[in-house]
C-alpha positions as MATLAB code, in Angstrom:
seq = 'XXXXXXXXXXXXXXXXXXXXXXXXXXXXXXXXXXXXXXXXXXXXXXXXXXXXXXXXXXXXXXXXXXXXXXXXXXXXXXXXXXXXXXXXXXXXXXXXXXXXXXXXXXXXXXXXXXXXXXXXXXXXXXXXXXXXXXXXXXXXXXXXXXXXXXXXXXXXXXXXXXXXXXXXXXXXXXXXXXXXXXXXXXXXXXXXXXXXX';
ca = [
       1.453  -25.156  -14.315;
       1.444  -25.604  -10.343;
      -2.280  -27.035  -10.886;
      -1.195  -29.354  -12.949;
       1.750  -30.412  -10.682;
      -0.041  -30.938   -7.908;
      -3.464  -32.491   -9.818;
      -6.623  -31.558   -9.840;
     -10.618  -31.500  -11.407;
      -8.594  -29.539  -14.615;
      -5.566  -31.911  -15.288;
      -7.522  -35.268  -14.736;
      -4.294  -35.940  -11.713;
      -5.266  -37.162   -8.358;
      -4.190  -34.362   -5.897;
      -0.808  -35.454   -3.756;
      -1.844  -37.545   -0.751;
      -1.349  -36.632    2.478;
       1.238  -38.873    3.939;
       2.331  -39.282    7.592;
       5.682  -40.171    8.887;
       6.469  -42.228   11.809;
       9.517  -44.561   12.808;
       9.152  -47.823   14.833;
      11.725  -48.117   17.447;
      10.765  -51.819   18.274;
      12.511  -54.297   16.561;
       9.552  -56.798   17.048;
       6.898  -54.434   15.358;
       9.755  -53.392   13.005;
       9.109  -57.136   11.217;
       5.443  -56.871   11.539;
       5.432  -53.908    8.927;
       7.512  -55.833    6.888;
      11.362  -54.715    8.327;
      10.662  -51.240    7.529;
      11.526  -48.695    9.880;
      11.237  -45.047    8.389;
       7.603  -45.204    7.008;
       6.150  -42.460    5.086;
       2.564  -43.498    3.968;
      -1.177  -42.471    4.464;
      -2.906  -42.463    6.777;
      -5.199  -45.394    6.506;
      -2.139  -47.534    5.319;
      -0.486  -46.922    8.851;
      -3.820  -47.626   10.279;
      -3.844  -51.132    8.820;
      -0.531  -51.940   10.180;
      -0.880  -54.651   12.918;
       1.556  -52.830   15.257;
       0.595  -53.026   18.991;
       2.656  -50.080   20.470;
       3.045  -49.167   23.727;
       4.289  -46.114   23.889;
       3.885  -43.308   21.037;
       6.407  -40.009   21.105;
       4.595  -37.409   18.345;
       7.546  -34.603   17.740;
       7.446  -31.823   15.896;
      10.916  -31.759   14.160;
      11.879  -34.871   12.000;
      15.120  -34.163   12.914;
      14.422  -34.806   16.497;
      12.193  -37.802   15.526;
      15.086  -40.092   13.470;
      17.102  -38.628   17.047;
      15.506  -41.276   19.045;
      17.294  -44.991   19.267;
      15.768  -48.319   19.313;
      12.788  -48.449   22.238;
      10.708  -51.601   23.541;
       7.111  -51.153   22.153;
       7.830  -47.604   20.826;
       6.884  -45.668   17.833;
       7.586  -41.871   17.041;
       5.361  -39.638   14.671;
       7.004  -35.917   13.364;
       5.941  -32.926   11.491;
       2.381  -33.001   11.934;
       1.832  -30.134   12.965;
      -1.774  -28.962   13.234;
      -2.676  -32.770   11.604;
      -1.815  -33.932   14.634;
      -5.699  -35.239   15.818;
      -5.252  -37.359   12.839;
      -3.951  -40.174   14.952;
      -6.620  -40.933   16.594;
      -7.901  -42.655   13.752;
      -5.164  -45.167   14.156;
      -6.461  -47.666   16.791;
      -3.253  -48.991   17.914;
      -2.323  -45.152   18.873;
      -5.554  -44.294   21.008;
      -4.835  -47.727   23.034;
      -0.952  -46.527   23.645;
       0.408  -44.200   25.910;
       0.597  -40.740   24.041;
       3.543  -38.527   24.104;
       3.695  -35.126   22.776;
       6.867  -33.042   22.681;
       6.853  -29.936   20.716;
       8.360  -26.390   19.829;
       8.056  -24.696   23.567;
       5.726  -21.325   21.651;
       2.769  -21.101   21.409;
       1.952  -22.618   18.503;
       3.560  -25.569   20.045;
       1.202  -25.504   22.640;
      -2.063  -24.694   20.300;
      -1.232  -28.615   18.311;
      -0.979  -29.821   21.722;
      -4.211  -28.375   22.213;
      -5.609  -29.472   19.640;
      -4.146  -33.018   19.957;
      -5.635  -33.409   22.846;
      -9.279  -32.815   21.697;
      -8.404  -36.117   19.730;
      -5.945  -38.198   22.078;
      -7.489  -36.973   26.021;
      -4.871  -38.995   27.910;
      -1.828  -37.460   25.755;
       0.708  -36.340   28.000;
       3.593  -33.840   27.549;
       7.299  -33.653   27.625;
       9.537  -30.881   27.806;
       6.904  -28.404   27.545;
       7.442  -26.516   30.487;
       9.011  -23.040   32.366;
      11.776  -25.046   33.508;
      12.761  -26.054   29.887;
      11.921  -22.841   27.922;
      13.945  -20.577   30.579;
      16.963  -23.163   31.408;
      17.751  -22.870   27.211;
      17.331  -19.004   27.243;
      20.729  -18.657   25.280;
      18.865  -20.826   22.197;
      15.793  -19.093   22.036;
      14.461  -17.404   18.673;
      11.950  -15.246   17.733;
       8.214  -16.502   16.453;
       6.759  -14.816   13.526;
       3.350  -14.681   14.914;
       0.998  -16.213   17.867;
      -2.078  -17.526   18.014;
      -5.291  -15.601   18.757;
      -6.371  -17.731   21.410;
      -5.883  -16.237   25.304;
      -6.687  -19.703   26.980;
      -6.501  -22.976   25.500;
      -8.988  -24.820   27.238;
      -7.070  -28.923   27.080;
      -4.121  -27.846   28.298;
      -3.352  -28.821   32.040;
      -2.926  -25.736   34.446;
       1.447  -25.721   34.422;
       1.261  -26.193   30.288;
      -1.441  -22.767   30.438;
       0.582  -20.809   32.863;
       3.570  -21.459   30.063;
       1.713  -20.278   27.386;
      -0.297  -16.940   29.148;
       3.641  -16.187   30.090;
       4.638  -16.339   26.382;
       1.543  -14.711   25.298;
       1.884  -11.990   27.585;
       5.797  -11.363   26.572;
       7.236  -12.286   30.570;
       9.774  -13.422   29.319;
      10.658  -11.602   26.344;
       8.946  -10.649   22.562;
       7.603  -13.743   20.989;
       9.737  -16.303   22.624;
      10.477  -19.240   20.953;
      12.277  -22.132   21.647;
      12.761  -25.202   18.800;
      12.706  -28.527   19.826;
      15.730  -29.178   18.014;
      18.028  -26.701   19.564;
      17.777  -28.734   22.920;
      20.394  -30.770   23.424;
      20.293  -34.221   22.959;
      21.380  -35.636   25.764;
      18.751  -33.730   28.204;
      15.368  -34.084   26.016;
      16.195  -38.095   26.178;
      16.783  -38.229   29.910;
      13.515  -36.240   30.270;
      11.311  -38.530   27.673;
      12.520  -41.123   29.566;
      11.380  -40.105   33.226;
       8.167  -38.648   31.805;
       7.365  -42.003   30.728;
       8.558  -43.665   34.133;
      11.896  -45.008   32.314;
      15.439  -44.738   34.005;
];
């Protein structure tokens, strides 16, 4: 029964497509993709979009992505998770400046890895000691780490964060969710990483 709910070579179904969502925060580039502002689509159909962005946020939690307000020339990507090279396949994100803010554990910092191996010039927000240790009261526990002891894209501060989690500094499995920081303080920091007042 789940085979046949999700397709496949025995039902004759296509298999479910793998869709990305972003939202545009530009109302300009809103009407070049037709008005639409909450898109949920594949890939390619995002990469045919004539939308010349600026600036691109890529965030873990959709609830922090439909958190951010209107922006000049911005778009935000969420819940990609490990997908997250997959944006490099969209032209009009490899020409933009790259912003990735994700859960401060070390998972979190693995996709940012990752992302980086895809997007070189992708720069960071919120991802550092400062952050993880001025929300200690908020922080949970993760299930399980990565096997990795360095991960080689990351810049020397955003390694020094993640040998301190993997080596339990600061506590067992640290973990701290983008979406338990508050509002009002991840904004004013995405906005002076990116050289905004």
């Amino acid at each position: 029964l789940i085979s046949d709910l999700r397709g496949g070579a025995d039902t004759g179904l296509r298999p479910l497509p793998y869709l990305v969502r972003c939202c545009i925060l530009d109302e300009t580039l809103r009407r070049r993709a037709g008005g639409l502002g909450d898109i949920s689509a594949r890939l390619d159909d995002i990469a045919a979009l004539d939308l010349p962005a600026s600036r691109v946020y890529i965030v873990e939690n959709v609830q922090t992505g439909l958190a951010f307000g209107d922006e000049p020339g911005a778009v935000v990507f969420m819940g990609l998770g490990y997908g997250v090279g997959s944006l490099a396949r969209l032209p009009w994100v490899a020409s933009a400046a790259c912003i990735y803010w994700g859960d401060l554990d070390t998972h979190g910092f693995a996709i940012l890895d990752r992302a980086r191996a895809s997007l070189p010039n992708l720069q960071s927000a919120l991802m550092d000691e400062e952050t993880l240790l001025g929300f200690r009261d908020l922080w949970v526990s993760e299930r399980e780490q990565p096997q990795a002891a360095v991960l080689p894209m990351l810049s020397p501060s955003e390694q020094e964060v993640y040998r301190g989690l993997k080596e339990q500094r600061w506590g067992v499995n640290v973990r701290l969710e983008q979406e338990r920081i508050p509002w009002s303080y991840a904004a004013l920091r995405l906005r002076s990483c990116c050289g905004k007042q």
